[in-house]
C-alpha positions, 0 to 999 in steps of 0.5 A: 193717372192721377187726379188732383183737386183742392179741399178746404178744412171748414171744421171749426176745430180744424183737421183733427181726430174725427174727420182724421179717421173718417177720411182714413176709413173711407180710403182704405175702403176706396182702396185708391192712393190718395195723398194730402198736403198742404202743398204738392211737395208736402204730402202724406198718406190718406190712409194715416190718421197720424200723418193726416193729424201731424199736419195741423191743418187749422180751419180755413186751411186749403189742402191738396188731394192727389188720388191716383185712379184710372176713372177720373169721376170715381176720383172726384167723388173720393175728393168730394167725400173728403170734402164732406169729412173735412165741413165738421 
């Protein structure tokens, strides 16, 4: 079952480097799949700094989080996390 929700990238400098690696690190920790995007049709894989970089998400940014988890409140607190990473 998927759960989805929306971030904001508040850090001054926008989706960059640290929060990239941050975010990846605590993904593959999670060992969930969760997909990010600026929009449902443009995702990419959580656990890709790259991927997550490549999108040049600039502060204010409001971004899609679609992590695929049977415990809807273990996905929630992943989204929440992903929150915290993106705040700078």
């Amino acid at each position: 079952m998927a759960y989805q929700a929306e971030v904001e990238v508040l850090d001054p400098i926008g989706l960059h480097a640290r929060p990239a690696g941050q975010i990846v690190k605590f993904v593959k920790e999670a060992g969930l799949d969760v997909k990010i995007g600026p929009s449902e049709t443009e995702l990419v894989a959580g656990n890709s700094a790259l991927r997550l970089m490549a999108m040049k998400a600039s502060t204010g940014s409001k971004l899609v989080v679609i992590v695929d988890s049977v415990d809807d409140a273990q996905a929630a607190a992943v989204v929440a996390q992903i929150q915290e990473f993106l705040k700078g």
